[in-house]
Rosetta silent file (secondary structure, phi, psi, omega in degrees, C-alpha in Angstrom):
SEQUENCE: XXXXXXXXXXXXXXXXXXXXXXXXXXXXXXXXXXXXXXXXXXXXXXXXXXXXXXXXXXXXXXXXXXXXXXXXXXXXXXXXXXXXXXXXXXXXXXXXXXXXXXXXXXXXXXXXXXXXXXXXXXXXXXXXXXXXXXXXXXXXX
SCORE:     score description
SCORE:     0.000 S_00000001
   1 L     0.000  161.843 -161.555  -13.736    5.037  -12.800 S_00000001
   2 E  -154.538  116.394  166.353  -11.593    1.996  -13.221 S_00000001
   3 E  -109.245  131.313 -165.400   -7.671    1.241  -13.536 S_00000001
   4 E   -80.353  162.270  166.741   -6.483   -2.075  -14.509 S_00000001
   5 E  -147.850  149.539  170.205   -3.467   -3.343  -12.016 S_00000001
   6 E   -91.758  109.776  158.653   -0.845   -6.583  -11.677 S_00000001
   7 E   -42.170   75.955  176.276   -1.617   -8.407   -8.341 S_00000001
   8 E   -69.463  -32.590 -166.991    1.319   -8.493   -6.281 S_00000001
   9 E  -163.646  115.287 -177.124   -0.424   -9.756   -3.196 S_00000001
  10 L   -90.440  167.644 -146.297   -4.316  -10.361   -3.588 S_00000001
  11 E   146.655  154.977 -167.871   -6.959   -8.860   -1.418 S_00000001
  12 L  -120.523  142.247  147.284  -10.191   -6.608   -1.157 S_00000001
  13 L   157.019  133.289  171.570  -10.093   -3.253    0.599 S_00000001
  14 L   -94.020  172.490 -149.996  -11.088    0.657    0.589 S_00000001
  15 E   165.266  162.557 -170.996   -9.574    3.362    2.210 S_00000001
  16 E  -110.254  115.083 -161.615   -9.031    7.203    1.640 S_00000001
  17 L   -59.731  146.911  162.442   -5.801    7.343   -0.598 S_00000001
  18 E  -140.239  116.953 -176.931   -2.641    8.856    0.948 S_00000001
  19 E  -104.699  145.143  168.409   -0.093    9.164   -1.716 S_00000001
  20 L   -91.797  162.424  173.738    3.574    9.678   -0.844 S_00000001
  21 L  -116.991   23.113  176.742    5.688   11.815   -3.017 S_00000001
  22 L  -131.479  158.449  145.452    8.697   10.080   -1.743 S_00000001
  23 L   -90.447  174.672 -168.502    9.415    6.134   -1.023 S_00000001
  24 L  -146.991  145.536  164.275    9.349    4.947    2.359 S_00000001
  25 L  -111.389  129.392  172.624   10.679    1.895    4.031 S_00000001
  26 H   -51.906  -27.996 -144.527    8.748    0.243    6.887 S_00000001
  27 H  -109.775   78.081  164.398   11.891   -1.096    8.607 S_00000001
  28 H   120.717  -47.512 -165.585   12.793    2.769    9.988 S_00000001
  29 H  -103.328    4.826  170.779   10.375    4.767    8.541 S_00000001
  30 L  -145.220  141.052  145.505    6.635    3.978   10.389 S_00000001
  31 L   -83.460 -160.791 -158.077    6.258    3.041   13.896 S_00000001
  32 L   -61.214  -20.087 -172.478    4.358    0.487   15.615 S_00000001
  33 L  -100.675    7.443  168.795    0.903    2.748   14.603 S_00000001
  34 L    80.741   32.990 -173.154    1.659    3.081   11.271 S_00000001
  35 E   -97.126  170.974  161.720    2.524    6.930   11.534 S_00000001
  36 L  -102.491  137.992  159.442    6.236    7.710    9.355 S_00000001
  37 L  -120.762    0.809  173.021    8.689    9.073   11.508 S_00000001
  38 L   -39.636  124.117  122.384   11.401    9.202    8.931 S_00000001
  39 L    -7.442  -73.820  166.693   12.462   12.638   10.055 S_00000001
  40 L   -72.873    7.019  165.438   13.648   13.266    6.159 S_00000001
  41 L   -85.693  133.031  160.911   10.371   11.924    4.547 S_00000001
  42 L   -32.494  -63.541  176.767    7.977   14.544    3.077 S_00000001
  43 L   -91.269   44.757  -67.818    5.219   13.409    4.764 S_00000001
  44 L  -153.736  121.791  168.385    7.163   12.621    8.143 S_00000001
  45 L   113.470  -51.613  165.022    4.190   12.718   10.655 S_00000001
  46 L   -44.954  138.053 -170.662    1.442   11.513    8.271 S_00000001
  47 E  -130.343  111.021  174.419   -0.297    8.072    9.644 S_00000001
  48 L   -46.022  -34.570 -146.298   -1.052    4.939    6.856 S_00000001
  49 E   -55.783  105.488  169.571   -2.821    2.816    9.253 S_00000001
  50 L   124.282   -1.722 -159.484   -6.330    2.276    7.350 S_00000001
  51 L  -136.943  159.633 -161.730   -5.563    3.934    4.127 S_00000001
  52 L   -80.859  106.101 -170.775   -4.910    3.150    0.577 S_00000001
  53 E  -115.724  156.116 -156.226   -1.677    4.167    0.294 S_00000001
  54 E  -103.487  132.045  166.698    0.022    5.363   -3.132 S_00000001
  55 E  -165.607  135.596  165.224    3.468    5.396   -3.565 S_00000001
  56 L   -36.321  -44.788  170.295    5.965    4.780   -6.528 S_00000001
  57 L  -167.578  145.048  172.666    8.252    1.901   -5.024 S_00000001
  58 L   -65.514  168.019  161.185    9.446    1.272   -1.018 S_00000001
  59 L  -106.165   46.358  158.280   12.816    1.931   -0.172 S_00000001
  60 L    84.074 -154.788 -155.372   14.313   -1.047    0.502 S_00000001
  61 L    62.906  110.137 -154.437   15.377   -2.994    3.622 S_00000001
  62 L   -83.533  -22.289  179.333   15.008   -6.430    3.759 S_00000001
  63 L   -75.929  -20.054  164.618   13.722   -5.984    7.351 S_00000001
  64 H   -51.985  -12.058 -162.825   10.609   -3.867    5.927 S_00000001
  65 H  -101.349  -15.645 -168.818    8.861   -6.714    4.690 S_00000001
  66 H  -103.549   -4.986  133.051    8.697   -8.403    8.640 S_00000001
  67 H    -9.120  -93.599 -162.635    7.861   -4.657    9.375 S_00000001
  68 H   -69.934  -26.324  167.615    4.950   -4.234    7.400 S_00000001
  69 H   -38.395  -55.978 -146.371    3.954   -7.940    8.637 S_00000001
  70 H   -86.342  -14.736 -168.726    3.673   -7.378   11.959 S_00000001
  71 H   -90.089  -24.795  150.514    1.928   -3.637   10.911 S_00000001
  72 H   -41.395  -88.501 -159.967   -0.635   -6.142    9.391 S_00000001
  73 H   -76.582  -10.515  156.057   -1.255   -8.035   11.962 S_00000001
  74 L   -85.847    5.757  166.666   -1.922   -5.150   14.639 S_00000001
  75 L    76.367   18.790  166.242   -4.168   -3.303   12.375 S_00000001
  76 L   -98.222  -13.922 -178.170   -1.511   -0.505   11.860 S_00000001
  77 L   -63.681  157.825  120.787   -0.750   -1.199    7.926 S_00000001
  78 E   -14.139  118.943 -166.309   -2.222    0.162    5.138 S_00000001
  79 L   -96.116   38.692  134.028   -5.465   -1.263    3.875 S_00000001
  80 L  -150.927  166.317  147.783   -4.312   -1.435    0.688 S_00000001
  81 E  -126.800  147.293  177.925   -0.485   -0.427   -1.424 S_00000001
  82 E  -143.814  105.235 -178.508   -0.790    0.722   -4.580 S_00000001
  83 E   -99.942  147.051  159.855    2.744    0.817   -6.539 S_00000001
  84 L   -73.718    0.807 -151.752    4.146    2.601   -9.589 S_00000001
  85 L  -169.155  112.428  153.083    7.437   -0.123   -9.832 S_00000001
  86 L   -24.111  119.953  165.756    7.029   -3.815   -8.769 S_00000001
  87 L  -142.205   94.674 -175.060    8.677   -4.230   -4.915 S_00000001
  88 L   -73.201   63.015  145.693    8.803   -7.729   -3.622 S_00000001
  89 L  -133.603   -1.657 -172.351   10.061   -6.857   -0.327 S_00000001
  90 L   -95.177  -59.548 -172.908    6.319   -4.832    0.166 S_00000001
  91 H   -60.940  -31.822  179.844    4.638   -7.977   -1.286 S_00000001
  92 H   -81.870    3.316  159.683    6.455  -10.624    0.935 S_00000001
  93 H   -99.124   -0.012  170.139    5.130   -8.804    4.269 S_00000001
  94 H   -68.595  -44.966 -168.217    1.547   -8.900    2.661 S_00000001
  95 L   -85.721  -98.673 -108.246    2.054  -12.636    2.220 S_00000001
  96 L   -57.124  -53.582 -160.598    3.808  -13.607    5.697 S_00000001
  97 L   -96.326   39.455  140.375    1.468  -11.808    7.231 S_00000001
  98 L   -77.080  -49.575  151.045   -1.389  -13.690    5.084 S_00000001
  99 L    -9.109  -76.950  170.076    0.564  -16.459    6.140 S_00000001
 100 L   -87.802  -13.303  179.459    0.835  -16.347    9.698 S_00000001
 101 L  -159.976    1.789  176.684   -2.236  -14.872   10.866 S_00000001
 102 L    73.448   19.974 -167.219   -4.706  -14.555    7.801 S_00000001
 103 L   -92.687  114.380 -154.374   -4.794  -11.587    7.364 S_00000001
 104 L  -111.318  111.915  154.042   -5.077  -10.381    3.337 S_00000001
 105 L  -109.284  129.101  175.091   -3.811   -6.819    2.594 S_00000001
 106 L   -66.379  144.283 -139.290   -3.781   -6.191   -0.931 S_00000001
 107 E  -160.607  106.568  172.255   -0.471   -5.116   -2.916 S_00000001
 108 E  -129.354  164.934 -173.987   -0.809   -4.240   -6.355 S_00000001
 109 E  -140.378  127.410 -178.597    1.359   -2.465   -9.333 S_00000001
 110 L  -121.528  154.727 -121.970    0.035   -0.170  -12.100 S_00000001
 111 L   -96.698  135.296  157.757    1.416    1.235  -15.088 S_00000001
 112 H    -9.643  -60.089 -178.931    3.074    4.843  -14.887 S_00000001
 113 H   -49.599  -47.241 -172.943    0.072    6.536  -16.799 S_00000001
 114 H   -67.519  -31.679 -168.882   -2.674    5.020  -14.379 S_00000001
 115 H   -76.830    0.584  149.334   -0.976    5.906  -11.852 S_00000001
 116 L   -59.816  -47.293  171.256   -1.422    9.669  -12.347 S_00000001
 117 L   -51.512  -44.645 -162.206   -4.978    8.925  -13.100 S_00000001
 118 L   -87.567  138.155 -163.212   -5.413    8.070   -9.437 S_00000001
 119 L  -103.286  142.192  175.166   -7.403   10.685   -7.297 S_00000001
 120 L   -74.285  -43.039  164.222   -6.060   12.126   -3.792 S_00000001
 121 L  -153.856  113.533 -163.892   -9.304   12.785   -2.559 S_00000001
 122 L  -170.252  125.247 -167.268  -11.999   10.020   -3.080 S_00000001
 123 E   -73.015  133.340  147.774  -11.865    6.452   -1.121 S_00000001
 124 E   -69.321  138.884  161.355  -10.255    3.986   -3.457 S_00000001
 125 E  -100.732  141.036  163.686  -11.667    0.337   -3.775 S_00000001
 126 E  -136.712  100.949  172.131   -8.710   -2.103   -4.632 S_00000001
 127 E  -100.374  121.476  176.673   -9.942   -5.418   -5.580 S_00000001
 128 E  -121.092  149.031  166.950   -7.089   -8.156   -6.276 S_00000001
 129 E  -122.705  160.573 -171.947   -7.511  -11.682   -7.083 S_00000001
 130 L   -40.403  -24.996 -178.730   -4.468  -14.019   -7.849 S_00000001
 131 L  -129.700   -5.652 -164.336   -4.593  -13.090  -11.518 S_00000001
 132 E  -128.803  144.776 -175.599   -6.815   -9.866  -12.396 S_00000001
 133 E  -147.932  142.947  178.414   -6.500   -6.949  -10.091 S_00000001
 134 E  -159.784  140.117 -166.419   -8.631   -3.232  -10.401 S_00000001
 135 E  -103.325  130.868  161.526   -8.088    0.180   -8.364 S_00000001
 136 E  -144.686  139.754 -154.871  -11.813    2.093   -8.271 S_00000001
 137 L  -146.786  147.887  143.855  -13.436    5.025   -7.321 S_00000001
 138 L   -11.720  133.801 -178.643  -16.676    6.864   -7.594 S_00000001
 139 L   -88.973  159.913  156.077  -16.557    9.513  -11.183 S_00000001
 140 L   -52.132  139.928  175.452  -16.810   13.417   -9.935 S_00000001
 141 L  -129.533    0.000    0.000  -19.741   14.876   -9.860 S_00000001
């Protein structure tokens, strides 16, 4: 199976999806290992680092984006985001920290329907390139 997506930040990588049912802001809401400690987030406890993670839109903070940089470059981020709602404060710590240390995690945004359409447990591939972007997984068998 195959879902088309808009490239926010391009990049290759799979990972075992963990979708939030909340948003989350980096800047408060993960520590340095990429676990959430928001206290009031649903999945409060839950750890990103390595995993394709699904979520409708962050939750703000302008400080989330040098966050999620820095969660980059220690190998604690998410090896992919995959949004319902455009959030340029997600996409500018994918590029700083492409930026600053070369490091490409991909950041893409797909339309409300597909984004139902995406399975909870199956590794996602998410291949983005600057202009064409596609979320994919294995069909059931």
């Amino acid at each position: 199976m195959t879902i088309e997506a808009r490239t926010l930040h391009p990049g290759t990588a799979v990972g075992t999806p963990i979708r939030l049912t909340a948003p989350l802001s980096f800047w408060g809401g993960t520590d340095e290992l990429g676990r959430i400690v928001d206290a009031h987030h649903p999945q409060c406890g839950e750890v990103l680092a390595g995993r394709v993670l699904v979520m409708e839109s962050g939750r703000g903070s302008s400080s989330a984006s040098s966050v999620l940089a820095e969660q980059i470059r220690a190998g604690a981020a998410p090896a992919a985001i995959i949004l319902a709602r455009p959030d340029s404060i997600i996409a500018l710590g994918a590029l700083v920290a492409h930026e600053l240390y070369g490091l490409s995690t991909p950041v893409v945004v797909v339309e409300q329907a597909a984004y139902g359409e995406l399975p909870a447990d199956q590794p996602l591939q998410v291949s983005a390139s600057p202009d064409h972007a596609t979320i994919s997984w294995p069909p059931h068998q």
